[in-house]
BALOBA-1460 file (C-alpha; in Angstrom, 3 decimals):
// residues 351
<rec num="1" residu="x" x="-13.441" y="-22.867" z="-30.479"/>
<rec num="2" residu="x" x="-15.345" y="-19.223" z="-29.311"/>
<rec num="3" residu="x" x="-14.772" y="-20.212" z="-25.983"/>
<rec num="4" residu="x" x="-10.538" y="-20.746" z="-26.572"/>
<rec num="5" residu="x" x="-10.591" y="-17.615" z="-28.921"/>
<rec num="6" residu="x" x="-12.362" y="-15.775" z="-25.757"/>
<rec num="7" residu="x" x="-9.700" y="-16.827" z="-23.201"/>
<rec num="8" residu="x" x="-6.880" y="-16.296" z="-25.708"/>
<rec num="9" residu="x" x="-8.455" y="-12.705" z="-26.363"/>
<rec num="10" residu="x" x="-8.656" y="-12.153" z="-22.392"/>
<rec num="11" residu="x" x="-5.050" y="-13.035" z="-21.874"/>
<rec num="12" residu="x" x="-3.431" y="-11.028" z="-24.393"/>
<rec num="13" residu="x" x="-5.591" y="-8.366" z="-23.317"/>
<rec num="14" residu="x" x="-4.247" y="-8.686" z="-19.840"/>
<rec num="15" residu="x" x="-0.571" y="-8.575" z="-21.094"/>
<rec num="16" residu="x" x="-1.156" y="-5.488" z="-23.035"/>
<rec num="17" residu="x" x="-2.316" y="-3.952" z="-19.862"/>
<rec num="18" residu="x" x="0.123" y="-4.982" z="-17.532"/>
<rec num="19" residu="x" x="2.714" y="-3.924" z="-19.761"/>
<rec num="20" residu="x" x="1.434" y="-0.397" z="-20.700"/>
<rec num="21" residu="x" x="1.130" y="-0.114" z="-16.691"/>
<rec num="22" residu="x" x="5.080" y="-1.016" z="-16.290"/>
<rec num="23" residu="x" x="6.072" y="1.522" z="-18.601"/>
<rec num="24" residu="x" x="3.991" y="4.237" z="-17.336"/>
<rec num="25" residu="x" x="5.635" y="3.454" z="-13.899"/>
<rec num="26" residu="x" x="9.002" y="3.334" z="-15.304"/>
<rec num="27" residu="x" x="7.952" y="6.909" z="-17.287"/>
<rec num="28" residu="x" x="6.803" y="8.375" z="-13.596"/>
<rec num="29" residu="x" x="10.159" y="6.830" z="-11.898"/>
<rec num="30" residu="x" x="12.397" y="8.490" z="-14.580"/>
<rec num="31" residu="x" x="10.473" y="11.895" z="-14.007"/>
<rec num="32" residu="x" x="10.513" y="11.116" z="-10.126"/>
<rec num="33" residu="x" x="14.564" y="10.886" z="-9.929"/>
<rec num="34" residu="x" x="15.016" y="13.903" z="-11.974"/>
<rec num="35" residu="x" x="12.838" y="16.344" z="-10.241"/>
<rec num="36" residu="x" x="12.913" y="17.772" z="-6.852"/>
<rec num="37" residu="x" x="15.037" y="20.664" z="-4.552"/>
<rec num="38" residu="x" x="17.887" y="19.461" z="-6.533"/>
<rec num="39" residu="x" x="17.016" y="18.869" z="-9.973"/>
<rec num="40" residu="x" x="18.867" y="16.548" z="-11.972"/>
<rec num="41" residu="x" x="19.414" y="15.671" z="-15.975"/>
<rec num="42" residu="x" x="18.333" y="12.087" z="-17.201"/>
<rec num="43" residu="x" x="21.515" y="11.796" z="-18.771"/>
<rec num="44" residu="x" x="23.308" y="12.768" z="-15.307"/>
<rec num="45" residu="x" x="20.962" y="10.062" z="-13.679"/>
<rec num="46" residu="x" x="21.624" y="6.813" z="-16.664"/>
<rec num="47" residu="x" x="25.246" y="7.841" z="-15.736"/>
<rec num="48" residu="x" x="25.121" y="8.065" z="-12.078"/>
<rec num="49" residu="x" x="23.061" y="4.503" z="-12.197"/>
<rec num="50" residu="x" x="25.499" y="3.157" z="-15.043"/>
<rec num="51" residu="x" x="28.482" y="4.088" z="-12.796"/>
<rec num="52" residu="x" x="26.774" y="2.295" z="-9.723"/>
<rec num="53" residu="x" x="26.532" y="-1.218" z="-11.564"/>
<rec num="54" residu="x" x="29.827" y="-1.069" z="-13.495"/>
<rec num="55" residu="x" x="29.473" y="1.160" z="-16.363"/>
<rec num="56" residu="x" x="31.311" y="4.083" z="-16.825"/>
<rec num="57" residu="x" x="29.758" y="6.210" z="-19.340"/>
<rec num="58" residu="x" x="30.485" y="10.124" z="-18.662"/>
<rec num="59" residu="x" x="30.829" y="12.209" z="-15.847"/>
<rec num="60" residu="x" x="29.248" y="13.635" z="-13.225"/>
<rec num="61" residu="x" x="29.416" y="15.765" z="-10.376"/>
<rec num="62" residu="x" x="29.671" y="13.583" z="-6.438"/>
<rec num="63" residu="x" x="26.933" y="15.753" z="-4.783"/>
<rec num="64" residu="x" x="25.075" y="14.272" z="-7.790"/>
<rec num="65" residu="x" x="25.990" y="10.677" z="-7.531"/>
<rec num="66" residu="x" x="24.851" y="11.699" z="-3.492"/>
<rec num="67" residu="x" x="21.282" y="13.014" z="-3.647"/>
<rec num="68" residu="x" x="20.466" y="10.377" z="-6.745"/>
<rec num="69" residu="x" x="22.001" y="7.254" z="-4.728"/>
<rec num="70" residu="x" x="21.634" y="8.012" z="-0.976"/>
<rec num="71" residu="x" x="18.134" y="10.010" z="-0.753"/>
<rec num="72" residu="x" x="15.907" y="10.165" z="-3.850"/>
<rec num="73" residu="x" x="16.254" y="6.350" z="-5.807"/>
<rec num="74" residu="x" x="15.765" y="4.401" z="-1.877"/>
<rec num="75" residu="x" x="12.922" y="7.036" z="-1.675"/>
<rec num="76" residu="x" x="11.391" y="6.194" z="-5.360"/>
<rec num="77" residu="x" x="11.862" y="2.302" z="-4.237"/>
<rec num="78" residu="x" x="10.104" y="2.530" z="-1.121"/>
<rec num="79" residu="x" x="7.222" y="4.101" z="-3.006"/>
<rec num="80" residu="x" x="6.994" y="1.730" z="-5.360"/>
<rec num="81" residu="x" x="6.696" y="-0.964" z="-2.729"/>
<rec num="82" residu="x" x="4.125" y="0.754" z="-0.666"/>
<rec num="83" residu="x" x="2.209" y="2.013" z="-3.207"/>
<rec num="84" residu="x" x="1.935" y="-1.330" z="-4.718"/>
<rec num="85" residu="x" x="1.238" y="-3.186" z="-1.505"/>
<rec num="86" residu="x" x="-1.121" y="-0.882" z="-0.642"/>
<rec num="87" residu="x" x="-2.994" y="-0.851" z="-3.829"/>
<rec num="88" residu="x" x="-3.498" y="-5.033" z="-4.066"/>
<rec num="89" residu="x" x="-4.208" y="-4.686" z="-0.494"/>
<rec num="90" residu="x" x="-7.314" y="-2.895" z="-1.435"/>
<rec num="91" residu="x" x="-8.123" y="-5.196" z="-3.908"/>
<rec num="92" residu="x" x="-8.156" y="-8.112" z="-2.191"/>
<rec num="93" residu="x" x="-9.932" y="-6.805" z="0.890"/>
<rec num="94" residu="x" x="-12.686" y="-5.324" z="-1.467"/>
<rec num="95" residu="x" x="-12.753" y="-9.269" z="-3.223"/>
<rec num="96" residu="x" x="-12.888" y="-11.062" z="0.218"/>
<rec num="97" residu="x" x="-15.346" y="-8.690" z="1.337"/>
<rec num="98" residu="x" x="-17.428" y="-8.029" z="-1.964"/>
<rec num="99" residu="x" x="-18.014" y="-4.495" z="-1.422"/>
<rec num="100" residu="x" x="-16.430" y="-2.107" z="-3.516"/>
<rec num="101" residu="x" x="-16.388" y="0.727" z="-0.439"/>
<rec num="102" residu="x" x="-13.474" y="-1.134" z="1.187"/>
<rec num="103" residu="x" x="-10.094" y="-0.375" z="1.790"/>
<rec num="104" residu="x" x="-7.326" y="-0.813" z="4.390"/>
<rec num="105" residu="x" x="-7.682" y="2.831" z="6.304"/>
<rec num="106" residu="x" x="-11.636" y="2.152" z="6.032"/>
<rec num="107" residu="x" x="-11.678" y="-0.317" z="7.858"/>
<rec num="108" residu="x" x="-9.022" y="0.303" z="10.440"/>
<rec num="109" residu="x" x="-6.546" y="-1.975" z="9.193"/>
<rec num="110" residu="x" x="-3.612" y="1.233" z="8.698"/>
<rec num="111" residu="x" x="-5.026" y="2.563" z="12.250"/>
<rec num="112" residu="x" x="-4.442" y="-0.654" z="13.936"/>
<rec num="113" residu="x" x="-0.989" y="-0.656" z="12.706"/>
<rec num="114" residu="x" x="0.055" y="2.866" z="13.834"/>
<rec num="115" residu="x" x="-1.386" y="2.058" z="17.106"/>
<rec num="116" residu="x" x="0.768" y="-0.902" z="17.968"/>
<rec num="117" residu="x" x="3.536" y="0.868" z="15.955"/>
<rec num="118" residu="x" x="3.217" y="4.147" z="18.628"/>
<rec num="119" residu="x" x="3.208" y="1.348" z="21.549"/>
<rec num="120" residu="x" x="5.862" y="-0.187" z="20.168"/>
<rec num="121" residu="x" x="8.136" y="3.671" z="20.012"/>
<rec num="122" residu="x" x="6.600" y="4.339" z="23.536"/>
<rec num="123" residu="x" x="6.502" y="1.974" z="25.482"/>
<rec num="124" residu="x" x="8.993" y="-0.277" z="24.010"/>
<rec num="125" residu="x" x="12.388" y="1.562" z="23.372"/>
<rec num="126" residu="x" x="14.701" y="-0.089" z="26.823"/>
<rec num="127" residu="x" x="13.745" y="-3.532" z="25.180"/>
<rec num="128" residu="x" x="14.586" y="-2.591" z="21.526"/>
<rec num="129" residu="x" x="18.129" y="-1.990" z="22.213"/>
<rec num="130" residu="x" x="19.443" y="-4.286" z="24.033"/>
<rec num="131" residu="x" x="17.188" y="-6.995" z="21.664"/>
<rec num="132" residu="x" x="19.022" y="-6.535" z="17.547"/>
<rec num="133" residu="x" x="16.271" y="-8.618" z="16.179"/>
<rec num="134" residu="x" x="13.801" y="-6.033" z="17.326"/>
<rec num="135" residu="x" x="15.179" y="-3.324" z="16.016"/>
<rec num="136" residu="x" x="15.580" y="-4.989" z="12.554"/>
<rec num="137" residu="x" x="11.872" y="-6.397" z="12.878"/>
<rec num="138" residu="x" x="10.007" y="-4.717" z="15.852"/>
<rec num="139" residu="x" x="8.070" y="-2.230" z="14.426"/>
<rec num="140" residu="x" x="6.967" y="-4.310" z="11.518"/>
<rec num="141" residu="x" x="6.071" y="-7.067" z="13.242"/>
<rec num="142" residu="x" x="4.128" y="-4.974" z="15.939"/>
<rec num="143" residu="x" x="2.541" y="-3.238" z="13.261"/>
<rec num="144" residu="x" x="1.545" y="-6.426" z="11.223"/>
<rec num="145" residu="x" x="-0.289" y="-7.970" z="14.103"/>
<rec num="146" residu="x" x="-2.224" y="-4.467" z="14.626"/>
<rec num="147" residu="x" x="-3.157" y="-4.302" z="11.639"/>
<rec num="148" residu="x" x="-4.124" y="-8.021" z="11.682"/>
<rec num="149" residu="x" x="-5.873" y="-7.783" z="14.713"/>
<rec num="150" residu="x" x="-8.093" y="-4.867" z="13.481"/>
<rec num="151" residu="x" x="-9.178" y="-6.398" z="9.969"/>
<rec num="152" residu="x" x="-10.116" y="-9.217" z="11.942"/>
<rec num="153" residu="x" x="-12.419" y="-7.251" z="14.364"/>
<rec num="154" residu="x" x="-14.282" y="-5.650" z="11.411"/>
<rec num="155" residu="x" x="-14.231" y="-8.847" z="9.763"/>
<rec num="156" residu="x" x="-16.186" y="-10.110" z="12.427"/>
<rec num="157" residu="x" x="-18.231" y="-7.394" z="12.879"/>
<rec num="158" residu="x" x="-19.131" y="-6.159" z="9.485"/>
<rec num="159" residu="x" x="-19.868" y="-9.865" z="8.158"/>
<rec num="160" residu="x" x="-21.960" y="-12.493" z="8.853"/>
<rec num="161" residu="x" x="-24.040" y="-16.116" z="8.073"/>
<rec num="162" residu="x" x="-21.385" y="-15.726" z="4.830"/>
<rec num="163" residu="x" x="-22.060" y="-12.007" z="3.555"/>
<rec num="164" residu="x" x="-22.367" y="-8.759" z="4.825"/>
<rec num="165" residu="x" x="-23.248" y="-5.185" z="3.445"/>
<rec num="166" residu="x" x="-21.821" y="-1.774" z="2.678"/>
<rec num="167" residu="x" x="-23.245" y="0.101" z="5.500"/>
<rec num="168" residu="x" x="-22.247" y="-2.854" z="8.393"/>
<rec num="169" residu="x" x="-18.594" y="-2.832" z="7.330"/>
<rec num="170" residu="x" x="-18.387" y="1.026" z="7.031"/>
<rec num="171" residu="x" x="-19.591" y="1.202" z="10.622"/>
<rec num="172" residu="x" x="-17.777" y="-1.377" z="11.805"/>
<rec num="173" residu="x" x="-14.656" y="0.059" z="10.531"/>
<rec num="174" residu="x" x="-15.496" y="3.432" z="12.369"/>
<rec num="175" residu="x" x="-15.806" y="2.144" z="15.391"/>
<rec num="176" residu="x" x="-12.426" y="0.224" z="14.741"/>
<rec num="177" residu="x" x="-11.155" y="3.398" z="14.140"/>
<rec num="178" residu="x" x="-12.339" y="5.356" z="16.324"/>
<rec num="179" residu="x" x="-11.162" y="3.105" z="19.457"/>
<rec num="180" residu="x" x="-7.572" y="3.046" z="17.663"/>
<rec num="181" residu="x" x="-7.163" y="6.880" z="17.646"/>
<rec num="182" residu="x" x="-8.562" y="6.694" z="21.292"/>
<rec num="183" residu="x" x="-5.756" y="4.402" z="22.570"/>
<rec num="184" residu="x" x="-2.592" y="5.974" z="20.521"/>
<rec num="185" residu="x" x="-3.765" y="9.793" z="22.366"/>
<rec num="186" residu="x" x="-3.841" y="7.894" z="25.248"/>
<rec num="187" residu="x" x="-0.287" y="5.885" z="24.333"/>
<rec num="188" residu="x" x="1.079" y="9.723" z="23.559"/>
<rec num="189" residu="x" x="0.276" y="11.053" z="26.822"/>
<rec num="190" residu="x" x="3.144" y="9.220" z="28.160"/>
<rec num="191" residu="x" x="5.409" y="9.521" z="25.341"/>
<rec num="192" residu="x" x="8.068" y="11.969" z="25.286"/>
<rec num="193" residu="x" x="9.349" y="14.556" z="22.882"/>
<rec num="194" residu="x" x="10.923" y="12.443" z="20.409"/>
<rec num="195" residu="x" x="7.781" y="9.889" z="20.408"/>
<rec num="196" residu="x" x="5.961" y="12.818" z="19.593"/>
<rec num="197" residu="x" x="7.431" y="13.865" z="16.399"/>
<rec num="198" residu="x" x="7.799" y="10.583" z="15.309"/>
<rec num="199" residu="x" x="4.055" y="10.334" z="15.562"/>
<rec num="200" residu="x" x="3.678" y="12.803" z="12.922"/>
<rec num="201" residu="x" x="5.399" y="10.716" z="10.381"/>
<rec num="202" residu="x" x="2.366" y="8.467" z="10.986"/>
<rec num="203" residu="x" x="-0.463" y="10.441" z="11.101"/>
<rec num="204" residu="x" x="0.302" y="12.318" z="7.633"/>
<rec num="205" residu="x" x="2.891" y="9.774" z="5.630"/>
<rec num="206" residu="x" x="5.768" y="10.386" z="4.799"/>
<rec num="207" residu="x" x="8.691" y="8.614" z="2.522"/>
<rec num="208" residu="x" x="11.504" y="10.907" z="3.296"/>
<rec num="209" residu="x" x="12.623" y="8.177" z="5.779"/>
<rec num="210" residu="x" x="13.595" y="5.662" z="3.069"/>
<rec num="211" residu="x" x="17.047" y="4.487" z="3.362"/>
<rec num="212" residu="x" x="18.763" y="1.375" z="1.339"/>
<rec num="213" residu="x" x="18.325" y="-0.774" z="4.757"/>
<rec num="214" residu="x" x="14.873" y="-0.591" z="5.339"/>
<rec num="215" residu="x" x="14.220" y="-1.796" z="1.612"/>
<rec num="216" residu="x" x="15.040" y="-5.042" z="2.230"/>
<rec num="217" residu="x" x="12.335" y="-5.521" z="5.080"/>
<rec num="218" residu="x" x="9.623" y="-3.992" z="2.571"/>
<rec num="219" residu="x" x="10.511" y="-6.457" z="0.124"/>
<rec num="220" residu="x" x="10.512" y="-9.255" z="1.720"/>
<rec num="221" residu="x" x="7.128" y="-8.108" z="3.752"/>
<rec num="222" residu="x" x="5.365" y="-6.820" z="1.130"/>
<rec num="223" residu="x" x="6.316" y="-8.609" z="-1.690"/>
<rec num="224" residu="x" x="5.773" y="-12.362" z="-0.481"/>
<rec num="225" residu="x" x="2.739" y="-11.464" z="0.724"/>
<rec num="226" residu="x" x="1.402" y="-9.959" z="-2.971"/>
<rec num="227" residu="x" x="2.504" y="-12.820" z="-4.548"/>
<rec num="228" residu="x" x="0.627" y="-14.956" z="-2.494"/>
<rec num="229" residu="x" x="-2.944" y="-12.568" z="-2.843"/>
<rec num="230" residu="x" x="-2.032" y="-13.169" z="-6.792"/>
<rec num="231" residu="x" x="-2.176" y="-16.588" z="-6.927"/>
<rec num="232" residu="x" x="-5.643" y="-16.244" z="-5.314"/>
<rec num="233" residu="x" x="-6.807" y="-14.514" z="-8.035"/>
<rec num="234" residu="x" x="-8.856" y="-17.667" z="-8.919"/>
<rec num="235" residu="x" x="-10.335" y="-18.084" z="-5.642"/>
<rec num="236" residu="x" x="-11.436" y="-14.290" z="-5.450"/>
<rec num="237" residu="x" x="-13.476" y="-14.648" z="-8.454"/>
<rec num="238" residu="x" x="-15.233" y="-17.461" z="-7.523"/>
<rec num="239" residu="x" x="-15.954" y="-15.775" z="-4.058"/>
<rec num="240" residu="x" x="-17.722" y="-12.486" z="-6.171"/>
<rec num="241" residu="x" x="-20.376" y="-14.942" z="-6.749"/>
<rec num="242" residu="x" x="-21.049" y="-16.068" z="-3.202"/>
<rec num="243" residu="x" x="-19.293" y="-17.932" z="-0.256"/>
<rec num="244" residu="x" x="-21.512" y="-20.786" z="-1.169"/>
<rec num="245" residu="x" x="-20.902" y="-20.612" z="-4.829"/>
<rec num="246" residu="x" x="-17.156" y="-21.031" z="-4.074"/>
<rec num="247" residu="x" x="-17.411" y="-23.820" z="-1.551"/>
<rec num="248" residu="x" x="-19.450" y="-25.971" z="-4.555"/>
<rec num="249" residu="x" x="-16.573" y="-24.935" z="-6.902"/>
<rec num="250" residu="x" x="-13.981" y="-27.071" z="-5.000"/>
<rec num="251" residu="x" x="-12.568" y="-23.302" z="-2.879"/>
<rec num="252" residu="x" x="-11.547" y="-23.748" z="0.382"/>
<rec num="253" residu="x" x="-13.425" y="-20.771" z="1.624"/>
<rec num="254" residu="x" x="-11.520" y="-20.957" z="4.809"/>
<rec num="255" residu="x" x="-8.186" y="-21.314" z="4.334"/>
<rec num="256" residu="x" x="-8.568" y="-18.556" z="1.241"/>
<rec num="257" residu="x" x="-10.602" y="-15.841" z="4.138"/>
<rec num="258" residu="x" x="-7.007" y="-16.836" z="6.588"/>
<rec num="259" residu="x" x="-4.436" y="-16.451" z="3.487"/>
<rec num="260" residu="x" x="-5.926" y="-13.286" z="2.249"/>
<rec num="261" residu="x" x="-6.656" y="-11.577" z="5.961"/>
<rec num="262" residu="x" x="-2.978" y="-12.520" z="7.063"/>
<rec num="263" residu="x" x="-0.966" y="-11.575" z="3.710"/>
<rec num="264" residu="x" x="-3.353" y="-8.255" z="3.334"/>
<rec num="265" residu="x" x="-2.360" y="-7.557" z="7.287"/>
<rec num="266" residu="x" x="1.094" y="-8.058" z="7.046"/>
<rec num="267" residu="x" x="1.203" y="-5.826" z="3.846"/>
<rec num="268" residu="x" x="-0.406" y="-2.654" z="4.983"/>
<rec num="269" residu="x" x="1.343" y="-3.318" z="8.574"/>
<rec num="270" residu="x" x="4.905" y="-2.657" z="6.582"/>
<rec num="271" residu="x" x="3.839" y="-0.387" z="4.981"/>
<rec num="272" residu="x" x="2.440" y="1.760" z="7.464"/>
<rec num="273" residu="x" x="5.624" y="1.202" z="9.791"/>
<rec num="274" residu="x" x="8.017" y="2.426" z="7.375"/>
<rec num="275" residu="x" x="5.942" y="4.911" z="5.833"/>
<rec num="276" residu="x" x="3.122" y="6.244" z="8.235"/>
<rec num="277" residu="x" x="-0.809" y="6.600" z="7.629"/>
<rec num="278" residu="x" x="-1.175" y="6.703" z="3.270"/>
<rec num="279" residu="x" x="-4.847" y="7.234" z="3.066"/>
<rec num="280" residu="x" x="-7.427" y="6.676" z="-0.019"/>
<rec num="281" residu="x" x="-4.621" y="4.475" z="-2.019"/>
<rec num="282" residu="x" x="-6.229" y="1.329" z="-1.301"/>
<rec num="283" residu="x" x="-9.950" y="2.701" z="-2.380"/>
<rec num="284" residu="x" x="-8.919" y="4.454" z="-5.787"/>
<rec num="285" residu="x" x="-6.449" y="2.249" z="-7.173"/>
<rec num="286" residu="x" x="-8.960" y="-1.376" z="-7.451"/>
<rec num="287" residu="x" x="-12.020" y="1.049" z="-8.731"/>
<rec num="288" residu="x" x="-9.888" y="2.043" z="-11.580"/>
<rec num="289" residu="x" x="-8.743" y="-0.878" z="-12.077"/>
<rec num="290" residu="x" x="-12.514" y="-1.836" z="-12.431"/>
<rec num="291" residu="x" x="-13.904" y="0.597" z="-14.119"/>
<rec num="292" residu="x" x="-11.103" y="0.459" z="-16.773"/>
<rec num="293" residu="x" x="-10.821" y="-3.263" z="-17.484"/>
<rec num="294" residu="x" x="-12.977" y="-5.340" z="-15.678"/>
<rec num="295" residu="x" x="-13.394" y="-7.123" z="-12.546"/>
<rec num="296" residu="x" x="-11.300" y="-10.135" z="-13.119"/>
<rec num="297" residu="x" x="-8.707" y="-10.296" z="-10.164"/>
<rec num="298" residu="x" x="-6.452" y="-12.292" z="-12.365"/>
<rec num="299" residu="x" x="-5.887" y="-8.913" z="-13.872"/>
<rec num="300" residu="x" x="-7.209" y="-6.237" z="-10.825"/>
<rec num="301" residu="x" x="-4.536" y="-7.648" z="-8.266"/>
<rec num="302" residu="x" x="-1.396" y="-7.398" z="-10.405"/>
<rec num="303" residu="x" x="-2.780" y="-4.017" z="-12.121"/>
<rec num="304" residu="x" x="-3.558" y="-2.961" z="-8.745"/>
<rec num="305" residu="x" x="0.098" y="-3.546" z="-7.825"/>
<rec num="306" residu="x" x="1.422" y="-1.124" z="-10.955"/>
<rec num="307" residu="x" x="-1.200" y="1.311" z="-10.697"/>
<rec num="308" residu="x" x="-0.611" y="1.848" z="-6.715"/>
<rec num="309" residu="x" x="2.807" y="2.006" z="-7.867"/>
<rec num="310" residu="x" x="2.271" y="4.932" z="-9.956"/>
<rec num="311" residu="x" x="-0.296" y="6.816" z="-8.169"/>
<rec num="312" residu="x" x="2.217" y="7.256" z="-5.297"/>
<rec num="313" residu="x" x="4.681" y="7.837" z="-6.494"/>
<rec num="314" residu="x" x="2.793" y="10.561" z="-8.573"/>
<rec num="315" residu="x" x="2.242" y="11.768" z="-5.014"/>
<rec num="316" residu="x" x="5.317" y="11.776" z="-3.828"/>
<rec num="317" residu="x" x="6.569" y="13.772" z="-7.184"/>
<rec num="318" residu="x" x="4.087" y="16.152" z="-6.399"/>
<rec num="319" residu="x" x="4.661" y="16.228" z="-2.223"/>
<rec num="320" residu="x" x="8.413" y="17.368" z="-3.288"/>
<rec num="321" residu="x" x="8.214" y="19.677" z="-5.943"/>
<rec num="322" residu="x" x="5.098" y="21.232" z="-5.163"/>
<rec num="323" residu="x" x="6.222" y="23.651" z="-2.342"/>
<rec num="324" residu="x" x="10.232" y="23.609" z="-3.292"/>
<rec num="325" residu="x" x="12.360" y="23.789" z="-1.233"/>
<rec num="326" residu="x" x="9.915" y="22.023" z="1.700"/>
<rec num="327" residu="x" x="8.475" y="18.992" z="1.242"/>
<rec num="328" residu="x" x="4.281" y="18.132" z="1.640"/>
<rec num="329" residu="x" x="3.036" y="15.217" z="3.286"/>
<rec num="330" residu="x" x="2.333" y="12.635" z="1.190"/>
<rec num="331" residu="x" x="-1.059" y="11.621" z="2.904"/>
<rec num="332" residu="x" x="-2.082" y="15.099" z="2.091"/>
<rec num="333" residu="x" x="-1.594" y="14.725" z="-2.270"/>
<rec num="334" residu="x" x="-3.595" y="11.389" z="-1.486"/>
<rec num="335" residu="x" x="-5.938" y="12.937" z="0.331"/>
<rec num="336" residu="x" x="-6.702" y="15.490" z="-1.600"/>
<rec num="337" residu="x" x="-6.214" y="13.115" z="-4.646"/>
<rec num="338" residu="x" x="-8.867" y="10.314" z="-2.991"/>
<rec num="339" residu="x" x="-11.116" y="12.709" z="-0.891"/>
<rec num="340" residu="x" x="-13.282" y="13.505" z="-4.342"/>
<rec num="341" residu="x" x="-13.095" y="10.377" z="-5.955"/>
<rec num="342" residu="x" x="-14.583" y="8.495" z="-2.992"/>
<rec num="343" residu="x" x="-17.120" y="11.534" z="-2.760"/>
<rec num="344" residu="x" x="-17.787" y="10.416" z="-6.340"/>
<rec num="345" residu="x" x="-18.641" y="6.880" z="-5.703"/>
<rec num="346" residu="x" x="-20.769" y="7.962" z="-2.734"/>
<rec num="347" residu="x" x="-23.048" y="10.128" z="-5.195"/>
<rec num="348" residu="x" x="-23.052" y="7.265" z="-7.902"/>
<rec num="349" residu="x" x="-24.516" y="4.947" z="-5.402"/>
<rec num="350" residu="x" x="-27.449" y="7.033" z="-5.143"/>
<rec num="351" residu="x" x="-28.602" y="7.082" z="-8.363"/>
């Protein structure tokens, strides 16, 4: 009877988290589509969005109806998405890895995807237009397998005989990155003008480039893949206790290290394509989680999701209105957001 009242009292305690999470984000989206260079009422924006679906409510001017439909809500969208992917991303790489240091541009996982998404701008832009599929998919894809390729190399590195430790991966994960940034300066030296501005919008993230077509890619990319880290939620938390541990509780340690790599991979490989290098997400985002509510990743992966959610779009709230009427890079607010936090942890771990 303790025991069922314990797990009853753990779910509804999960609900009431996930839901206070959803309307926070829905709070920060509401602020987010009012605010910017061209501020708009909430009541303008219900009745733009009311108008959109079917419901006409009041009026409103078509310049309106422009920057709320056309720039800022695909913007918001993509943010959510990203933010989200990137935050269970970290969550599940700091799970599979057991190490709470860990986190996608750590360990060279977003490097590896802006490197093979510079080759693919560089070296690759004959092919992509006389191929449709490629320019639908292309830089996704080629970003997805650098990424993949990457987490597998510090993987590899950083771990071994079933465990590895703080310091290994860290290391690992500079070297990773440090041979990425090597090869994209060297990809750049051939690359011409327009290659080289659109290698900005990687190295400091950016959302401005949202448009109603590329949302469909990030939904499909990042969201299949989430789901699938959720339902491993079980497995993770018998893998905190050991690889060992898990095996004797009937896990398929394997198959769970391949799903998680892959879907993890493919998630911050989107993301990074469509939205360039978003730093510190991916560490911040599963510690607060953690700190806040425990370590269960029945709870962490899908509050992970919200809370990435909300912290970048936060960002990108702040990146617009900050400096009106120019626009900051988003990597910077989560730079400057992450840089202390993870400065925190460091001086934690020495006590």
């Amino acid at each position: 009877m303790i025991v069922s009242g314990l797990v009853k009292s753990k779910k509804h305690l999960n609900y009431w988290v996930l839901l206070s999470l959803t309307v926070i984000l829905c709070f920060v989206l509401l602020i987010s589509l009012t605010k910017g260079a061209y501020s708009l009422d909430l009541s303008e924006v219900i009745a733009i969005i009311s108008n959109s679906i079917g419901f006409d409510l009041s009026r409103f001017e078509s310049r309106s109806a422009g920057v709320l439909l056309q720039i800022r809500l695909p913007r918001i969208l993509l943010g959510v998405l990203v933010g989200g992917g990137l935050g269970i991303a970290g969550a599940a790489l700091q799970g599979l890895f057991r190490n709470p240091l860990v986190e996608p541009g750590l360990i060279g996982v977003s490097s590896g995807s802006a490197l093979f998404a510079v080759i693919f701008l560089v070296l690759l832009p004959g092919i992509v237009g006389t191929v449709p599929l490629l320019a639908d998919f292309g830089l996704p894809m080629f970003a997805f397998f650098g990424g993949l390729l990457h987490v597998l190399a510090v993987y590899y590195l950083g771990t071994g005989n079933g465990g590895g430790n703080t310091a290994t991966i860290i290391l690992a994960g500079v070297a990773i990155n440090a041979m990425a940034g090597a090869l994209i300066g060297l990809t750049l030296f051939y690359a011409d003008d327009a290659a080289l501005r659109s290698f900005t919008f990687w190295s400091l993230g950016d959302l401005s480039g949202a448009s109603w077509q590329k949302l469909p890619i990030a939904a499909i990319f990042i969201c299949i893949p989430s789901l699938l880290l959720m339902r491993g939620a079980k497995n993770l938390n018998a893998m905190a206790l050991g690889e060992k541990e898990a095996f004797y509780m009937g896990v398929n340690v394997k198959q769970t290290k391949v799903i998680l790599l892959v879907a993890t991979a493919l998630i911050v490989g989107v993301a990074v394509s469509l939205s360039g290098m978003i730093g510190f997400v991916g560490l911040i985002v599963p510690h607060l989680m953690r700190i806040c509510f425990g370590a269960d990743h029945r709870l962490v992966l899908p509050g992970s999701f919200l809370l990435g959610a909300i912290l970048l779009n936060f960002s990108d709230l702040l990146a617009r209105t900050i400096a009106i009427p120019a626009e900051m890079p988003i990597g910077v607010i989560t730079s400057l957001l992450g840089a202390p936090f993870f400065m925190g942890l460091i001086y934690n771990l020495k006590k």
